[in-house]
N, CA, C and O atoms as CSV, one atom per row, in Angstrom:
chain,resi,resn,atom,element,x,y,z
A,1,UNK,N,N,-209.104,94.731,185.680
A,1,UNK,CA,C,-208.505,96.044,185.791
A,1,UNK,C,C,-208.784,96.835,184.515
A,1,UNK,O,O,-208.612,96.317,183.412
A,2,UNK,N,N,-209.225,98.121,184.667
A,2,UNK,CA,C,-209.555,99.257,183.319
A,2,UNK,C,C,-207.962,99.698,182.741
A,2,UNK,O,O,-207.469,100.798,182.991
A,3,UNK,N,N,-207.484,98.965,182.183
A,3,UNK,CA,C,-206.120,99.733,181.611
A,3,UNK,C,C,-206.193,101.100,181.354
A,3,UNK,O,O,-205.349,101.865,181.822
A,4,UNK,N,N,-207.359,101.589,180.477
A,4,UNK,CA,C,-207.525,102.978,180.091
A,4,UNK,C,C,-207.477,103.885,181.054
A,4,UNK,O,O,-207.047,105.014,180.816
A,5,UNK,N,N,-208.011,103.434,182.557
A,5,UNK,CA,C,-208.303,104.408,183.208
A,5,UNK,C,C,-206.774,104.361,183.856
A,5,UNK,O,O,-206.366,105.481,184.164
A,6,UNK,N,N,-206.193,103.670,184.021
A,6,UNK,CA,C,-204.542,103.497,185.113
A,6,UNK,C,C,-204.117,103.865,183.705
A,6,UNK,O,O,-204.013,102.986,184.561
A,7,UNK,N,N,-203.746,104.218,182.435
A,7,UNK,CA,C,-203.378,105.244,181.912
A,7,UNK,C,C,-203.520,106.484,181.750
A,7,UNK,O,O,-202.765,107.450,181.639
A,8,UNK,N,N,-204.964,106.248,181.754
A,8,UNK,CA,C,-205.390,108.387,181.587
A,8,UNK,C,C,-204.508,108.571,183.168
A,8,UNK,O,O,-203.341,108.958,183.238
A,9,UNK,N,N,-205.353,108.205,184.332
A,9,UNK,CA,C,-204.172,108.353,185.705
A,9,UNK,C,C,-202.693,108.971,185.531
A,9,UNK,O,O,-202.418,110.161,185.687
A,10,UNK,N,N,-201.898,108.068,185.220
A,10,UNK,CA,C,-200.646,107.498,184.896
A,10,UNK,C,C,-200.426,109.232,184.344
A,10,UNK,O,O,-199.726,110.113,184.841
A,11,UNK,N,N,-201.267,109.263,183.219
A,11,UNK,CA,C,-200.915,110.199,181.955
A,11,UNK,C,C,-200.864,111.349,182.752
A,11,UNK,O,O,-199.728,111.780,182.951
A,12,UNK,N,N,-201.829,111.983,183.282
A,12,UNK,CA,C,-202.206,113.120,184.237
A,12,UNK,C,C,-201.466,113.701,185.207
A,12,UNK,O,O,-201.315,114.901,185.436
A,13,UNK,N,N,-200.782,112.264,186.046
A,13,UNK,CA,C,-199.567,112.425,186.833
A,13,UNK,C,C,-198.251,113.072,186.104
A,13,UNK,O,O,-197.473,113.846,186.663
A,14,UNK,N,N,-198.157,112.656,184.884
A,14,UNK,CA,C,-196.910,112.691,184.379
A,14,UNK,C,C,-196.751,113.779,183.703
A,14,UNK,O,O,-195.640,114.198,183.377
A,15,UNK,N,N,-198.341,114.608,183.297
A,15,UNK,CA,C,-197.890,115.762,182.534
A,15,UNK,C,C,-197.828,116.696,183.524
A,15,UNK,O,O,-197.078,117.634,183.251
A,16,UNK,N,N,-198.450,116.757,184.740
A,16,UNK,CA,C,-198.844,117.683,185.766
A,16,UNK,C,C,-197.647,117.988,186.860
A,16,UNK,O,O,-197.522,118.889,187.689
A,17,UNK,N,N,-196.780,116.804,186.497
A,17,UNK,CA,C,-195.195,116.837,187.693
A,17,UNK,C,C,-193.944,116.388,186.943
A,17,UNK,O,O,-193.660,115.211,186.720
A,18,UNK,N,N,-193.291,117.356,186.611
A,18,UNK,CA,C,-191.970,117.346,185.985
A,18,UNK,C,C,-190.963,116.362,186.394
A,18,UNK,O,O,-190.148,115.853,185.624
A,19,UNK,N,N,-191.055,116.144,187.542
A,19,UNK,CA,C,-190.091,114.842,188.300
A,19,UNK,C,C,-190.630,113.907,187.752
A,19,UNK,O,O,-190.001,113.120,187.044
A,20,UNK,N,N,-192.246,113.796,188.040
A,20,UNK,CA,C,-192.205,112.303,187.856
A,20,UNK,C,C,-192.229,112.452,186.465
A,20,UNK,O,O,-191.378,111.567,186.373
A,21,UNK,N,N,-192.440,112.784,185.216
A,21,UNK,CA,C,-192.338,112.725,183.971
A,21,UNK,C,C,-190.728,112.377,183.613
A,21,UNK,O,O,-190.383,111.494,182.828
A,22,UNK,N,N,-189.879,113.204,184.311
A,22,UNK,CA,C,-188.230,113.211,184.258
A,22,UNK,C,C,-188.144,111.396,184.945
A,22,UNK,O,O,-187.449,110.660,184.244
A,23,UNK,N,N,-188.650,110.867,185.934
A,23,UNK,CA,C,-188.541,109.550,185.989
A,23,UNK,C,C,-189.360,108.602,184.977
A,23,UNK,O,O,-189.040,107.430,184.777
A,24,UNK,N,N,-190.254,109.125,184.474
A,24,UNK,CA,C,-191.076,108.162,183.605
A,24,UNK,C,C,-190.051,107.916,182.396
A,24,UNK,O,O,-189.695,106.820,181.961
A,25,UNK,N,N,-189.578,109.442,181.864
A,25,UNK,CA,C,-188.525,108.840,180.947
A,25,UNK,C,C,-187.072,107.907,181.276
A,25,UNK,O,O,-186.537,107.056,180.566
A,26,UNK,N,N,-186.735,108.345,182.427
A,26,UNK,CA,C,-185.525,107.031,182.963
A,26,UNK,C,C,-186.058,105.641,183.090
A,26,UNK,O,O,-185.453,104.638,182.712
A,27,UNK,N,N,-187.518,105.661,183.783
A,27,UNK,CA,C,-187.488,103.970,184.222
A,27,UNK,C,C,-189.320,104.278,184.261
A,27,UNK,O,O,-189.870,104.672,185.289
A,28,UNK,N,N,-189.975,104.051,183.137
A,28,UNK,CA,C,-191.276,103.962,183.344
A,28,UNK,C,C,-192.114,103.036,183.998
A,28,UNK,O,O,-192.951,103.392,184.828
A,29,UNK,N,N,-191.856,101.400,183.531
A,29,UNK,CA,C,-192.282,100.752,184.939
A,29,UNK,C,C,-192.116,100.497,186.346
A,29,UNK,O,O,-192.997,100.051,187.081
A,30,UNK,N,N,-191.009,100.785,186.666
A,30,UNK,CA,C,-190.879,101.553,187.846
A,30,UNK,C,C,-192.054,102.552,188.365
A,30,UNK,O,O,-192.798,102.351,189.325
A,31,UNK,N,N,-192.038,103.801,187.401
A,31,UNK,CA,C,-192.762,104.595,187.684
A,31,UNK,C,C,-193.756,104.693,187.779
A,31,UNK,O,O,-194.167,105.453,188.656
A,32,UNK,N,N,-194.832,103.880,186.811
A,32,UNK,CA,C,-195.586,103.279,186.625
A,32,UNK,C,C,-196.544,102.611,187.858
A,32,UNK,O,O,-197.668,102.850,188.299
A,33,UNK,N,N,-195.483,101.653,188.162
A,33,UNK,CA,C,-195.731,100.978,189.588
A,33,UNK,C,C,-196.332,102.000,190.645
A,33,UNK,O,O,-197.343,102.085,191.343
A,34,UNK,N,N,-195.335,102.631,190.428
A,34,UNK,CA,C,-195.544,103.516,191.741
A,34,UNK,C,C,-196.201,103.988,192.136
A,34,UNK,O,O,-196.518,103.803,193.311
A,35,UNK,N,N,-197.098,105.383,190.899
A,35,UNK,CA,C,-198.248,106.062,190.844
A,35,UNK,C,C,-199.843,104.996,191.041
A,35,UNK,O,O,-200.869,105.066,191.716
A,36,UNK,N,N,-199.403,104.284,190.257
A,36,UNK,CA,C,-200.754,103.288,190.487
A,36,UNK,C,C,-200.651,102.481,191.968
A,36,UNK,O,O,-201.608,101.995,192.570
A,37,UNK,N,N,-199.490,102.468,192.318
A,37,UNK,CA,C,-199.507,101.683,194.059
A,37,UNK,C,C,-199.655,100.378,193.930
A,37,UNK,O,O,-200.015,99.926,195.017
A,38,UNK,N,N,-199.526,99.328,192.913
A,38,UNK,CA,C,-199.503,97.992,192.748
A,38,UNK,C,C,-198.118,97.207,191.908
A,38,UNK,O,O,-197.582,97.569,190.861
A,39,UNK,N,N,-197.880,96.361,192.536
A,39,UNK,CA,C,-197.070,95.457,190.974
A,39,UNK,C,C,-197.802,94.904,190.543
A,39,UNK,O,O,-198.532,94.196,191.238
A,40,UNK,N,N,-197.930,94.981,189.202
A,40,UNK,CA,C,-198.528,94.525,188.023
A,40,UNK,C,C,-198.142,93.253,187.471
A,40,UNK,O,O,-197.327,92.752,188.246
A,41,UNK,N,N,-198.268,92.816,186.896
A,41,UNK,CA,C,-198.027,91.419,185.955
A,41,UNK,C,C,-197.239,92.353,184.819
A,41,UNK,O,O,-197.623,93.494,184.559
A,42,UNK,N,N,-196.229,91.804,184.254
A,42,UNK,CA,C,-195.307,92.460,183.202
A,42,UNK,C,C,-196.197,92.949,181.578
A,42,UNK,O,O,-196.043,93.863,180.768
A,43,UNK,N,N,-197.038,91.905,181.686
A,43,UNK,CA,C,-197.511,92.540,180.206
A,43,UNK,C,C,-198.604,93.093,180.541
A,43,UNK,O,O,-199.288,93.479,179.593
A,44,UNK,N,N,-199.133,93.320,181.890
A,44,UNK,CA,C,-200.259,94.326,182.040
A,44,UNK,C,C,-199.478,96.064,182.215
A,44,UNK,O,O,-200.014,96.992,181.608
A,45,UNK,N,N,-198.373,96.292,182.973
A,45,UNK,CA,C,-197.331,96.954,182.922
A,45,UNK,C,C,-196.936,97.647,181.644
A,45,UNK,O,O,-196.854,98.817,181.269
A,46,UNK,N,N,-196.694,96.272,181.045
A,46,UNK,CA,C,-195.680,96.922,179.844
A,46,UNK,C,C,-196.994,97.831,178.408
A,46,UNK,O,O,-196.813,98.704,177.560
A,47,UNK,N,N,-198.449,96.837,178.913
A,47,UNK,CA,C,-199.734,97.662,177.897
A,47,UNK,C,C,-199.759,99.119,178.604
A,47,UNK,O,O,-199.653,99.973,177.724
A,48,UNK,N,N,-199.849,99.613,179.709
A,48,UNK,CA,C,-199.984,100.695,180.723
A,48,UNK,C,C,-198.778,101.262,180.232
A,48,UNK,O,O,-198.996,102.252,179.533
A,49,UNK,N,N,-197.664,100.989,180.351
A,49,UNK,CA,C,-196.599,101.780,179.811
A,49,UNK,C,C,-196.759,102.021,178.356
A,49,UNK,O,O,-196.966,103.217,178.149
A,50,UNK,N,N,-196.733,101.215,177.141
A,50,UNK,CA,C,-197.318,101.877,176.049
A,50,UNK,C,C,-198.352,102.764,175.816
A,50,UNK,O,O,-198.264,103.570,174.890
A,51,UNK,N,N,-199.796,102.698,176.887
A,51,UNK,CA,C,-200.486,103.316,176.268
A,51,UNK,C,C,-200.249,104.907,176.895
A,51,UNK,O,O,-200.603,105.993,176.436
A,52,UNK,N,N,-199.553,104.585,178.043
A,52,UNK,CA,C,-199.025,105.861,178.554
A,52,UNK,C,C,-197.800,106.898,177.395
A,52,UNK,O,O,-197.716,108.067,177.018
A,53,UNK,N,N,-197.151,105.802,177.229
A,53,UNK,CA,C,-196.005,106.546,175.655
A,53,UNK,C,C,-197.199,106.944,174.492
A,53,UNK,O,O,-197.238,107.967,173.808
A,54,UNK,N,N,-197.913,106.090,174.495
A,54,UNK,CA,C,-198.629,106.654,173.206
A,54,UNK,C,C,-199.861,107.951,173.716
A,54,UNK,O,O,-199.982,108.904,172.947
A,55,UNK,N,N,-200.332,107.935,174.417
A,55,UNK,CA,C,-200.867,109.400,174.773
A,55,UNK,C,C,-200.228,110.318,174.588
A,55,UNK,O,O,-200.337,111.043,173.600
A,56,UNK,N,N,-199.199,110.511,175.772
A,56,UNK,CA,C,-198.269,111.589,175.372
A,56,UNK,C,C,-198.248,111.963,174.367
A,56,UNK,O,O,-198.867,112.940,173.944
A,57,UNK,N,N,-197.102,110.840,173.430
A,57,UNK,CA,C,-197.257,111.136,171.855
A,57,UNK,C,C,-198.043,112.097,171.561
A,57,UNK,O,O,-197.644,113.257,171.659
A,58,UNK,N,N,-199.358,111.789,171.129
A,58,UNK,CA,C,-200.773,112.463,170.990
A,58,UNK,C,C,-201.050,113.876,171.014
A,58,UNK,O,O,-201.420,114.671,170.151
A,59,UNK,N,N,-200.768,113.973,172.247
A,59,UNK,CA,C,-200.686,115.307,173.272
A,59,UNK,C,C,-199.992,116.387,172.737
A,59,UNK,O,O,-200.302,117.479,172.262
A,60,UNK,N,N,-198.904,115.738,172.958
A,60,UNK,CA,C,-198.198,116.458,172.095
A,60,UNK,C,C,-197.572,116.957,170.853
A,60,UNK,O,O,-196.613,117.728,170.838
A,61,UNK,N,N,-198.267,116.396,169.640
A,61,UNK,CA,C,-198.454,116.661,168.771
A,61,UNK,C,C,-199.843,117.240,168.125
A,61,UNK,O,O,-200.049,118.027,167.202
A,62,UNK,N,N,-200.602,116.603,168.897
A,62,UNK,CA,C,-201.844,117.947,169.240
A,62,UNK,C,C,-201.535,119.395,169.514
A,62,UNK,O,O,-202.033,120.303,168.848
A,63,UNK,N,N,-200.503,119.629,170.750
A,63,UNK,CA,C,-199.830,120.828,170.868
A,63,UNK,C,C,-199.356,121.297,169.927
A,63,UNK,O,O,-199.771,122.432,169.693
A,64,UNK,N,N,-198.579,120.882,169.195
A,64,UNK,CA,C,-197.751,121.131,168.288
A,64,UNK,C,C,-198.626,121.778,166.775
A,64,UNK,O,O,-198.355,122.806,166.154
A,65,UNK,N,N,-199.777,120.718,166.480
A,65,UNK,CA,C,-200.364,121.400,165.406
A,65,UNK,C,C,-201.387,122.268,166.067
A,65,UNK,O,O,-202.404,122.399,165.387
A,66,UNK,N,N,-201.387,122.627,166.724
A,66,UNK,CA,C,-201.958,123.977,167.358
A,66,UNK,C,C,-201.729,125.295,166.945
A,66,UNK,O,O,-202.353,126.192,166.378
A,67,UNK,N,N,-200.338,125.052,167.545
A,67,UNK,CA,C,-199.319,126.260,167.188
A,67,UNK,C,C,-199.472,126.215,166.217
A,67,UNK,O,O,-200.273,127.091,165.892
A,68,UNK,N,N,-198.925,125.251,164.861
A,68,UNK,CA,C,-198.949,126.072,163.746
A,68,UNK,C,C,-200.363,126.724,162.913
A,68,UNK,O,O,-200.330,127.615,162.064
A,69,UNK,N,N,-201.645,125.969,163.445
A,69,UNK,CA,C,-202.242,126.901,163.076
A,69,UNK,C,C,-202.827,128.024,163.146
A,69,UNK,O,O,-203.536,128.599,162.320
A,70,UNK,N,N,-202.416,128.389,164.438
A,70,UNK,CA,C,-202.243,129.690,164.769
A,70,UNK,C,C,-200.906,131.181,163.322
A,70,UNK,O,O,-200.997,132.290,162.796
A,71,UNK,N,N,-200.032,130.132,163.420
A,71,UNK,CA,C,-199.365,130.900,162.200
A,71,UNK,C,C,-200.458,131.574,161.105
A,71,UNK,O,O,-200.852,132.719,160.888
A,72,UNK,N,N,-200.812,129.862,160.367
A,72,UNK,CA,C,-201.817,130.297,159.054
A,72,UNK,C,C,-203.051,131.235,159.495
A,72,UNK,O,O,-203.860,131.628,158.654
């Protein structure tokens, strides 16, 4: 299985639909599960769920120094 790619997935879903992002933060493997349509093995899950938290992250702090350099 491509972890990277059932994250970028994962990731895409979650920035693009407010629900499911609003569930990713209540119960991400759950959510997780869902979008991808399989149960996973827990530590294949739980890598997919980190690398999904850590994109975001990313993202959005990419956003973030955007904006400010738009200020300067």
């Amino acid at each position: 299985m491509d972890v990277k790619a059932k994250v970028d997935e994962v990731v895409k879903k979650v920035q693009s639909d407010p629900s499911v992002a609003k569930d990713f933060e209540k119960e991400p493997v759950k959510t997780v599960e869902s979008i991808i349509g399989v149960d996973l093995p827990d530590d294949v899950i739980n890598n997919v769920v980190d690398g999904v938290k850590a994109k975001i992250s990313v993202d959005k702090a990419g956003g973030f120094v955007d904006k400010i350099k738009n200020i300067f």
